[in-house]
N, C-alpha and C positions, 0 to 999 in steps of 0.2 A: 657415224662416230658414237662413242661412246658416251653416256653421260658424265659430265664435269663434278665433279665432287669436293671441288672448289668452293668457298662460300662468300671471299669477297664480290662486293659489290659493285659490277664494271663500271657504273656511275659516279664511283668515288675515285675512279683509275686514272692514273695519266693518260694523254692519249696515246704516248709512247712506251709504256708498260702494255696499252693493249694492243700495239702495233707487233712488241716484244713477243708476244704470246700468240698472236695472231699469226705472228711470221713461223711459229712453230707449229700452229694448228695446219698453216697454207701448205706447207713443205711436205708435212705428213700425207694431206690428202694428194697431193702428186706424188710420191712417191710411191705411196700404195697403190695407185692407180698405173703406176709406170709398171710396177709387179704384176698386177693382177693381169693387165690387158700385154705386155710384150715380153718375149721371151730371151733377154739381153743381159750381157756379163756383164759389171757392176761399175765399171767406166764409162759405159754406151748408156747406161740407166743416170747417173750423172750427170752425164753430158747432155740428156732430153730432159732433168729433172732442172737442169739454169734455162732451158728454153721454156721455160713454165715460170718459173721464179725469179730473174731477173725484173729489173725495175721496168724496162720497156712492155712485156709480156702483161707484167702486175696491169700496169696502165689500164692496156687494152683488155682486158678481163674485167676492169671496172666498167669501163666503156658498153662490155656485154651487157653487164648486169645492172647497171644505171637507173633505167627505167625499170627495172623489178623491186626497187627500195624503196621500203618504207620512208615514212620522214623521220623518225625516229634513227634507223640506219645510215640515212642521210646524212643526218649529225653527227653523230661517228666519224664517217667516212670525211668529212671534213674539219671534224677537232683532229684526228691524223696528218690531213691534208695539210693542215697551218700551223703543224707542232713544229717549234725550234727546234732541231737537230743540230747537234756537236758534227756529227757524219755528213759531207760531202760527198756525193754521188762521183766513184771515178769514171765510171764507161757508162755513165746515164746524162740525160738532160733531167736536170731539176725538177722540170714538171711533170715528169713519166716517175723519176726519185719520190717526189710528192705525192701523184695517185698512188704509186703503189703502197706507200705507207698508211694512204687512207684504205686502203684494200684491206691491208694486214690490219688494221686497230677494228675495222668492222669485225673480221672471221673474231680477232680478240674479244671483243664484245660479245657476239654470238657464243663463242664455246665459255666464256665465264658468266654467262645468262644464262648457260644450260638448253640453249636451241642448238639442237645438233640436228636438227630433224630439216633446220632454215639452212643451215651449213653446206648439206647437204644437198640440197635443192638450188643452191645458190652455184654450187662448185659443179654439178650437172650442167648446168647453163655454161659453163664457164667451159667447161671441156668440149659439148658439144663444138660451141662458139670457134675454141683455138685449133682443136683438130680437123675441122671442114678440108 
């Protein structure tokens, strides 16, 4: 990714502002990665790009990458994890709704700190992991 040219500072961010942006940064890199790697009309590229981004998927991509966080990251990942949401999960359980939002506030974090380089490295793990 690109670098962020963004200047607030994630530490002053709700954890659902960086869940918000997070969920933007995540989507992007599946998607581009749905482009880059298969050759599918743009229904079929949709339809792989929710089996990456749904809330059960999110979960399990944490799960990949758990033991690769920092503690710093960590923290993130669970100011996400126990933020209030208005949003009720309709075809998730709560707690897969949960990790994934600590998912999305981490990558949020990351791309508003300007590590695109950890983003990167993190969402390799993450692909390797779901596509096996």
């Amino acid at each position: 990714m690109e670098e962020n040219k963004l200047i607030k500072d994630p530490r002053l961010m709700s954890p659902l502002q960086l869940a918000y942006i997070g969920d933007a940064v995540y989507e992007l890199l599946v998607r581009s990665y749905l482009i880059e790697k298969h050759d599918m009309n743009v229904n079929d590229l949709h339809k792989n790009a929710i089996l990456f981004v749904k809330a059960e998927a999110q979960a399990e991509a944490f799960r990949c990458i758990e033991n690769d966080l920092s503690e710093e990251e960590l923290r993130f990942v669970k100011r996400g994890r126990n933020a209030k949401s208005v949003t009720v999960p309709k075809n998730a359980k709560l707690s897969d709704y949960r990790y994934a939002t600590g998912l999305e506030a981490l990558f949020g974090y990351l791309y508003m700190s300007n590590q695109m380089s950890r983003i990167d490295e993190l969402f390799e793990k993450i692909k390797a992991a779901i596509t096996r």
